[in-house]
DRENBA-872505 format. One record per residue (C-alpha): y, z, x; residue number from 0; chain. Coordinates in pm, whole numbers. Each point is the difference from the previous one (the first is absolute). Layout:
N
<pt c2="Y" c3="Z" c1="X" seq="NUM" mol="A"/>
...
***
This chain:
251
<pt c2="1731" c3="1802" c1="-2421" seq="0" mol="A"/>
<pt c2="-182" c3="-365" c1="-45" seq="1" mol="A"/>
<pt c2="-330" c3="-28" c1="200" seq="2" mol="A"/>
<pt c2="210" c3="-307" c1="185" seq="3" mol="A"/>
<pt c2="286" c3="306" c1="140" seq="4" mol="A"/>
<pt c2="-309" c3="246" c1="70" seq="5" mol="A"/>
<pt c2="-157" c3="-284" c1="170" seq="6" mol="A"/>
<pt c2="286" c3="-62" c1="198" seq="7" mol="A"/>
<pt c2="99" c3="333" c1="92" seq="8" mol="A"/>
<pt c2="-366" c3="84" c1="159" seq="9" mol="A"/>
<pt c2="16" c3="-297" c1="184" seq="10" mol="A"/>
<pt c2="284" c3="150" c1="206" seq="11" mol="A"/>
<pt c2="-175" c3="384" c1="19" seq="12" mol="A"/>
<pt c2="-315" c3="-128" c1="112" seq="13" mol="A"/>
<pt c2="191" c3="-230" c1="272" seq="14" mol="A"/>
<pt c2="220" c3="292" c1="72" seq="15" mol="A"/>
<pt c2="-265" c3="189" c1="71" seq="16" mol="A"/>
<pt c2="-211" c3="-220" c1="205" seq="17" mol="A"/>
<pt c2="319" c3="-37" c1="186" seq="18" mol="A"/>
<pt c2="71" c3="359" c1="72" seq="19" mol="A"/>
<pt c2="-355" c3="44" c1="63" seq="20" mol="A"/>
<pt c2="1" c3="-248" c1="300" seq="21" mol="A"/>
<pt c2="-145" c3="-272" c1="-144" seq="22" mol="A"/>
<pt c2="38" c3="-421" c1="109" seq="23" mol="A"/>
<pt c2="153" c3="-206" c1="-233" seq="24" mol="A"/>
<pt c2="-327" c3="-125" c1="-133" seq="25" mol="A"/>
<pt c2="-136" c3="267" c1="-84" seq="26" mol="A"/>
<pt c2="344" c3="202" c1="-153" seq="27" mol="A"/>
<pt c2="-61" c3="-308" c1="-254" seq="28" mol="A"/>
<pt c2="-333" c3="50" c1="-81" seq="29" mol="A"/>
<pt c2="122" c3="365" c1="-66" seq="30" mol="A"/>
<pt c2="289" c3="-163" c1="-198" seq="31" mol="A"/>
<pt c2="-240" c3="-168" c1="-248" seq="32" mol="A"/>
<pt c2="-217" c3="298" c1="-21" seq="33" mol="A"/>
<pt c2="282" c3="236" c1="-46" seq="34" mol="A"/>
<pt c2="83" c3="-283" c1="-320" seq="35" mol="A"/>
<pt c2="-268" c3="60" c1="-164" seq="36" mol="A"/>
<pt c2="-22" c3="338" c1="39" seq="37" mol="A"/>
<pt c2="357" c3="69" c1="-140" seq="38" mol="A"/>
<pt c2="-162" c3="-175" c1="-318" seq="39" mol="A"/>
<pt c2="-289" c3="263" c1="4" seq="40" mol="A"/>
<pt c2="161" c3="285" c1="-262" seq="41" mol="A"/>
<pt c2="15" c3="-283" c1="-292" seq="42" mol="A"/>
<pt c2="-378" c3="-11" c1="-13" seq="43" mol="A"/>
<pt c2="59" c3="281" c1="-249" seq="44" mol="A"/>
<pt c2="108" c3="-294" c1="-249" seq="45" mol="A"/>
<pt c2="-259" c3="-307" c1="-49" seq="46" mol="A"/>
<pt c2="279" c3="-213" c1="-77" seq="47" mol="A"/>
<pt c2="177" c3="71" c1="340" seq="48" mol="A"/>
<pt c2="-4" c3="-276" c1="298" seq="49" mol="A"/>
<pt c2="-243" c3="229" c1="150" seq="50" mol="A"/>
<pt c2="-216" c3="96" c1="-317" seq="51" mol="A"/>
<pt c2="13" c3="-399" c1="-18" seq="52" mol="A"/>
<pt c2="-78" c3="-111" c1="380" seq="53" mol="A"/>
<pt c2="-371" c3="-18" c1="42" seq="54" mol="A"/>
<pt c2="-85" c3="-67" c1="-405" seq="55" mol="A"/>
<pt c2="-288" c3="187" c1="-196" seq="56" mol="A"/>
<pt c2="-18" c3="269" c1="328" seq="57" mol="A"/>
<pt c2="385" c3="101" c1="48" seq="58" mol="A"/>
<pt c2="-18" c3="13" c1="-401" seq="59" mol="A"/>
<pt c2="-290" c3="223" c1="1" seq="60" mol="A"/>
<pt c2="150" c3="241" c1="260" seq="61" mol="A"/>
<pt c2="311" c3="12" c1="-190" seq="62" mol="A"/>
<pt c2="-112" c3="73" c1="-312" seq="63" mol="A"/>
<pt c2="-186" c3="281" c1="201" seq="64" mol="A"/>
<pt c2="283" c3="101" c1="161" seq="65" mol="A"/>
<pt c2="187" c3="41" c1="-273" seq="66" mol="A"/>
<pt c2="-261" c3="208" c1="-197" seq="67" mol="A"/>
<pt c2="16" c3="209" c1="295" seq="68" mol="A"/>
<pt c2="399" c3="51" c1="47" seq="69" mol="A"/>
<pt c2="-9" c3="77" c1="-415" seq="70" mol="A"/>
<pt c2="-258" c3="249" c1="73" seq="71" mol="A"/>
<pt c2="136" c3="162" c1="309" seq="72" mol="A"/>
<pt c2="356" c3="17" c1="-195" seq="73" mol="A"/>
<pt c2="-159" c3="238" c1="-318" seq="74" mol="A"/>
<pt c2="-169" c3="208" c1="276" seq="75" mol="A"/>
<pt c2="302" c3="67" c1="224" seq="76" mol="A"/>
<pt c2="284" c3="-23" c1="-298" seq="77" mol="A"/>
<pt c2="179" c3="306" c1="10" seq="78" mol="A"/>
<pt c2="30" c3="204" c1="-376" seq="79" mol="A"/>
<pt c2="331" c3="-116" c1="-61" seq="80" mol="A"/>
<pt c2="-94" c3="-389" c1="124" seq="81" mol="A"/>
<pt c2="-300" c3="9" c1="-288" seq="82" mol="A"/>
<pt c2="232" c3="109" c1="-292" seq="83" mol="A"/>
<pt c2="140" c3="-360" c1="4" seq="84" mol="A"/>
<pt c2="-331" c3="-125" c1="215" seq="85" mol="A"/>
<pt c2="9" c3="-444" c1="152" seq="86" mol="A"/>
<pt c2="-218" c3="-228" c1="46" seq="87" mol="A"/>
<pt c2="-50" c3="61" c1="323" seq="88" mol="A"/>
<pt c2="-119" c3="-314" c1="156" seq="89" mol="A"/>
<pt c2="241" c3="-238" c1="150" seq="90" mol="A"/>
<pt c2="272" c3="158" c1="234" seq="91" mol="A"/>
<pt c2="-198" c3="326" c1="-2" seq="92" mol="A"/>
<pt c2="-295" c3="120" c1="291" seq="93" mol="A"/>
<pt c2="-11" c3="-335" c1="192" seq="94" mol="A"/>
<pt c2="372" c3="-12" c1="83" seq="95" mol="A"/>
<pt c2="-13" c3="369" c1="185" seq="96" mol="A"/>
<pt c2="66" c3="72" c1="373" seq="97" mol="A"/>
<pt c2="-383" c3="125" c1="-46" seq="98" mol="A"/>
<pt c2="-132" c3="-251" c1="-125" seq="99" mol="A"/>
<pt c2="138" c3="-244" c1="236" seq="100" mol="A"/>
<pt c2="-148" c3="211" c1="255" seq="101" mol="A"/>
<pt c2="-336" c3="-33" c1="-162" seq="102" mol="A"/>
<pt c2="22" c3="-387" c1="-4" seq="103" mol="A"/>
<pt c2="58" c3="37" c1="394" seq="104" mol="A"/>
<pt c2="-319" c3="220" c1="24" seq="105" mol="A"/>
<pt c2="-233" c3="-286" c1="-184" seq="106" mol="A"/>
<pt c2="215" c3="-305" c1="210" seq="107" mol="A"/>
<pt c2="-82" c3="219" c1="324" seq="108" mol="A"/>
<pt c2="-404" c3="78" c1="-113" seq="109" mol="A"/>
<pt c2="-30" c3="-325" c1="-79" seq="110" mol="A"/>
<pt c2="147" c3="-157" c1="344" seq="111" mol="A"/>
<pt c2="-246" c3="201" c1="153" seq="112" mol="A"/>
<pt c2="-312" c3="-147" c1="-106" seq="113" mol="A"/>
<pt c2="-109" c3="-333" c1="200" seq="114" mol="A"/>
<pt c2="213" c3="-285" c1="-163" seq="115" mol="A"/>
<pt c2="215" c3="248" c1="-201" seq="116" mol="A"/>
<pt c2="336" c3="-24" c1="174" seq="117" mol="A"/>
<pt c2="-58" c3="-388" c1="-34" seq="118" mol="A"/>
<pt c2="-65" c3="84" c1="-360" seq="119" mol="A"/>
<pt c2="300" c3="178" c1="-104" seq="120" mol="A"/>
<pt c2="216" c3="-241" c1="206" seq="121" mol="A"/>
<pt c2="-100" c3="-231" c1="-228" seq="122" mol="A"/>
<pt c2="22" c3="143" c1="-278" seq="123" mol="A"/>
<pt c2="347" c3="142" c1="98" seq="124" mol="A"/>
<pt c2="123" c3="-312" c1="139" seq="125" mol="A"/>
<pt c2="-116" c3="-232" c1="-356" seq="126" mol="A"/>
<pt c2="138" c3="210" c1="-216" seq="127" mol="A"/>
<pt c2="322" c3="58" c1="144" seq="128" mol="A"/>
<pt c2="100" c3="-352" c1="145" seq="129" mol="A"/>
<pt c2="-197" c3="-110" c1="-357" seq="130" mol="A"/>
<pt c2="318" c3="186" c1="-141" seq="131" mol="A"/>
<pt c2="286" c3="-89" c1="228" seq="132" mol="A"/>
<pt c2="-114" c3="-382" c1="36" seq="133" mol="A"/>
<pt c2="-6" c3="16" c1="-429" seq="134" mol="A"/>
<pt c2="379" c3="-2" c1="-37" seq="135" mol="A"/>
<pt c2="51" c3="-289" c1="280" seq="136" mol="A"/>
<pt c2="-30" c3="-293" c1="-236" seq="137" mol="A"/>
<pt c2="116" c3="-243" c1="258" seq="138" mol="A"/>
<pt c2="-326" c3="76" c1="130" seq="139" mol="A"/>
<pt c2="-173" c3="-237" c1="-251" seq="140" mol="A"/>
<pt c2="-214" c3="53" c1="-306" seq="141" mol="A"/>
<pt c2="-116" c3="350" c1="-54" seq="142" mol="A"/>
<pt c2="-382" c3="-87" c1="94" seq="143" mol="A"/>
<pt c2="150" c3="-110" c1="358" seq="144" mol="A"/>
<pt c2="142" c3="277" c1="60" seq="145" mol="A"/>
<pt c2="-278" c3="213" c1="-89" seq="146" mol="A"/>
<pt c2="-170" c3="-252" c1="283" seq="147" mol="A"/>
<pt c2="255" c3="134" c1="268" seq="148" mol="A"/>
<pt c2="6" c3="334" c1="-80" seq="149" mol="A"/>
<pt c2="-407" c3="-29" c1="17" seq="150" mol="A"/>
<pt c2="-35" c3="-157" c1="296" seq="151" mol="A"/>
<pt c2="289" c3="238" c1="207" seq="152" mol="A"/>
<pt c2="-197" c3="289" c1="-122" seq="153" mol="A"/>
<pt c2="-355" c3="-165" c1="71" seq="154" mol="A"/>
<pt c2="135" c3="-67" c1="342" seq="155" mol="A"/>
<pt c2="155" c3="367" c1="89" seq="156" mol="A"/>
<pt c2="-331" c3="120" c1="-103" seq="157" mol="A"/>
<pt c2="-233" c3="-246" c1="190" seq="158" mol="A"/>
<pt c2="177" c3="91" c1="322" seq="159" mol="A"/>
<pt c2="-14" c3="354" c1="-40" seq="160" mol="A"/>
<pt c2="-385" c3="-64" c1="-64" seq="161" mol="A"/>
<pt c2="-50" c3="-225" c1="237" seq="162" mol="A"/>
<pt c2="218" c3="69" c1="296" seq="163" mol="A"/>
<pt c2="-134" c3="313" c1="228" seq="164" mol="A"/>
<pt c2="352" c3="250" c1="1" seq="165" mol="A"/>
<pt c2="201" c3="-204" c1="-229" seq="166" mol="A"/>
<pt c2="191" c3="110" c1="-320" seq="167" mol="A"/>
<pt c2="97" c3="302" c1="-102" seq="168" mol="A"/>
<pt c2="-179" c3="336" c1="71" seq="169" mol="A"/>
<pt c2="-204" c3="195" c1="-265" seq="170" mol="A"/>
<pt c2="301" c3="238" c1="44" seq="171" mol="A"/>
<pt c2="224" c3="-181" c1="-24" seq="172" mol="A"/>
<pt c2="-88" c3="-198" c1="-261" seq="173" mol="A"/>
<pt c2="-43" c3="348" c1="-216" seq="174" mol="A"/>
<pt c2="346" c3="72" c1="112" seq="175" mol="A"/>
<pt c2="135" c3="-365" c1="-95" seq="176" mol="A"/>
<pt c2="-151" c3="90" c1="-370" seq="177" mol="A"/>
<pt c2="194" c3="336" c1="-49" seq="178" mol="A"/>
<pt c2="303" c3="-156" c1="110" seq="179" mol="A"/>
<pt c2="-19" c3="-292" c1="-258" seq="180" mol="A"/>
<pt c2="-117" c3="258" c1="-286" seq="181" mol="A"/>
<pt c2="269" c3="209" c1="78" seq="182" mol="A"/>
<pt c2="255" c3="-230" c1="31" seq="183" mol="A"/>
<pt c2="-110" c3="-119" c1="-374" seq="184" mol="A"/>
<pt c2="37" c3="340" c1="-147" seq="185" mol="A"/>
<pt c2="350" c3="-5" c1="169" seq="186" mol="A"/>
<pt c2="73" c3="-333" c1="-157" seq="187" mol="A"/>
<pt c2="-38" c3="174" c1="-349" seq="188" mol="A"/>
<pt c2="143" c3="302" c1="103" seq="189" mol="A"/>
<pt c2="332" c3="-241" c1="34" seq="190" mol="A"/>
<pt c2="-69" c3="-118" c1="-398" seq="191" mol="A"/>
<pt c2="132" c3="145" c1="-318" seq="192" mol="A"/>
<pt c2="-393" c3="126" c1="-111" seq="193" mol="A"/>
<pt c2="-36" c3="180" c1="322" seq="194" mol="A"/>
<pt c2="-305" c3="143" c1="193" seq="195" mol="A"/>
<pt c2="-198" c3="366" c1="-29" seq="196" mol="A"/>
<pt c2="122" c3="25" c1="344" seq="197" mol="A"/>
<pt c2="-60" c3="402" c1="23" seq="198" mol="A"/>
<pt c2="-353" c3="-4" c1="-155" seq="199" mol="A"/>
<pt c2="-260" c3="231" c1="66" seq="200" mol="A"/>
<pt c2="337" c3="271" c1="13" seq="201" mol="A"/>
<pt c2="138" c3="116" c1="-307" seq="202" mol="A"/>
<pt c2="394" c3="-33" c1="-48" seq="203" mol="A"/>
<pt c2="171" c3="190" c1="-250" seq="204" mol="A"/>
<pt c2="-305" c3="9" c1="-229" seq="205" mol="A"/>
<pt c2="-89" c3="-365" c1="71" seq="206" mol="A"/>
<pt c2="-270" c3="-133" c1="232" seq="207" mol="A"/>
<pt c2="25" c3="-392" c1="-139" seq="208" mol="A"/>
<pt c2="423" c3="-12" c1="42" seq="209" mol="A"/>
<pt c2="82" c3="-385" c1="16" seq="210" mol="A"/>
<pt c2="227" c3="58" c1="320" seq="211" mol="A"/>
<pt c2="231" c3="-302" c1="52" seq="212" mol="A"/>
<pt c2="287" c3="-85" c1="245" seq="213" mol="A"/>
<pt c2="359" c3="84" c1="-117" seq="214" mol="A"/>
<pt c2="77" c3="-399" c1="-9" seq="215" mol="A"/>
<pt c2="-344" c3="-123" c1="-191" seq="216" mol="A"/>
<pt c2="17" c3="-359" c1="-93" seq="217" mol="A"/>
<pt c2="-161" c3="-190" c1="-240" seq="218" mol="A"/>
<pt c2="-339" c3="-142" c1="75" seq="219" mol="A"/>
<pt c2="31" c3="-364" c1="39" seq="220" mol="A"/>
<pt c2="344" c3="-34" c1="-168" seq="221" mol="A"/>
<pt c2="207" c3="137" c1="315" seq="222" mol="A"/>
<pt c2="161" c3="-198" c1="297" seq="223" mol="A"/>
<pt c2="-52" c3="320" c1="204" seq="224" mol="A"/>
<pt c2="-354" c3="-62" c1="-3" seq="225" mol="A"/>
<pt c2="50" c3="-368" c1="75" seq="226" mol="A"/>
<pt c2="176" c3="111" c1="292" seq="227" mol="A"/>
<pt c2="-269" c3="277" c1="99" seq="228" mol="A"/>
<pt c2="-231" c3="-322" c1="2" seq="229" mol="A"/>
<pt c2="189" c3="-238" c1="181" seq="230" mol="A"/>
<pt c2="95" c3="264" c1="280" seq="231" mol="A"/>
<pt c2="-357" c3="87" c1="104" seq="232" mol="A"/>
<pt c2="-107" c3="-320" c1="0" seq="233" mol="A"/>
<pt c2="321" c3="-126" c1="210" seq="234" mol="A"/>
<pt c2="-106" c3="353" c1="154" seq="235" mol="A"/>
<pt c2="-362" c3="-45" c1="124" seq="236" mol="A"/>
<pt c2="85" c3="-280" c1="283" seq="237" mol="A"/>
<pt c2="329" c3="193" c1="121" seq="238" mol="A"/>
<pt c2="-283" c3="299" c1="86" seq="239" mol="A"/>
<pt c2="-244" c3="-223" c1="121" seq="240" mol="A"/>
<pt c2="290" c3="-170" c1="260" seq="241" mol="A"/>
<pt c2="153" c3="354" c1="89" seq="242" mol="A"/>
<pt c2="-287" c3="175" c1="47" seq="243" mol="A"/>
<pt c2="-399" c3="-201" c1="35" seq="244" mol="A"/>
<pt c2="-83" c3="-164" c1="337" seq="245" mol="A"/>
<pt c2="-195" c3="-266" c1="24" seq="246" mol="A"/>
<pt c2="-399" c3="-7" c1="-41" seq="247" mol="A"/>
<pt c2="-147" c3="-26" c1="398" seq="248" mol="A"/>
<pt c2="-92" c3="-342" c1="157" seq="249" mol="A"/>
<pt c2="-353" c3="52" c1="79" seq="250" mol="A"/>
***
């Protein structure tokens, strides 16, 4: 899918999860905006990605890294019958795993755990993602402006979990926020026509690298279903916050 749709779609996993983990309203959507970003994570195996793009010269370095690494990991792992015909594989390969999306938890979770992390990676989470969403709102004003916005939300979810003793999300949760959006990215491409190695490390009839995809794939970009898979968690996010998030406590 589009980093705009991946954006989208994390923005309701990391509110649904806030949600379901008893969260307030405020801070379900500072777990919304992290949960954004993080669905935008697995692309950093492509430096021309939204997320290989976000942060300039450092998200390009990483994912030119990364994708050294997922083209590295693939020859190592690639079953015989997978290196008779061997791919590339970089893009679509190691970073868009169930383990690896587990591993980008791990590092969100270390990192929260160190003084100013989770403040940090709330950032972080929260520019990239609403840096994403707010791109395709061009209503909003010229594209530096909404840059601004998306900035300034983020700079202002992370200043309060800084700043404010027991606010934001926990270092827990905000590792658990992270799997959810990096999952619910490989999902996303599980529903496309190039598919996900959703089984790797386990071999399947002679393949460890199959490119598992939903029986009803779409096209990436060219498909109304995935217009409608944007549009519904985006209408979706504030039905879950009204159903389910109280209100922060009057002090």
């Amino acid at each position: 899918m589009m980093g705009t749709s991946h954006a989208a779609t994390g923005v309701l996993a990391g509110g649904a999860v806030a949600v379901l983990c008893g969260t307030d309203v405020l801070a379900a959507l500072m777990c919304a905006t992290v949960g954004a970003g993080a669905a935008l994570l697995p692309d950093l195996d492509e430096p021309g990605s939204s997320a290989g793009r976000s942060l300039g010269r450092v998200t390009e370095l990483a994912s030119t890294g990364l994708r050294e690494l997922s083209r590295r990991v693939y020859l190592r792992t690639a079953t015989a019958r997978e290196l008779a015909a061997p791919k590339d594989g970089g893009h679509r390969y190691l970073t868009h795993t169930v383990p690896a999306c587990l591993v980008f938890a791990l590092v969100a979770l270390g990192v929260a755990l160190v003084p100013a992390g989770a403040a940090l990676v709330v950032f972080a989470m929260s520019a990239l993602g609403l840096g994403t969403v707010i791109r395709s709102w061009r209503s909003w004003g010229t594209a530096r402006r909404r840059r601004r916005v998306a900035l300034g939300t983020a700079a202002v979810f992370g200043a309060c979990t800084l700043l404010v003793q027991g606010y934001g999300p926990a270092p827990w949760l905000i590792g658990l926020v992270v799997f959810a959006g990096t999952l619910t990215h490989v999902l996303g491409d599980w529903l496309t026509r190039s598919g996900v190695p959703l089984a790797w490390p386990f071999t399947v009839r002679g393949k460890r690298w199959w490119m598992l995809r939903s029986p009803v794939a779409f096209q990436t970009g060219r498909s109304r279903v995935e217009v409608g898979i944007r549009v519904g968690a985006l209408i979706g996010f504030p039905v879950v916050l009204a159903l389910g998030a109280p209100l922060p406590p009057v002090a």
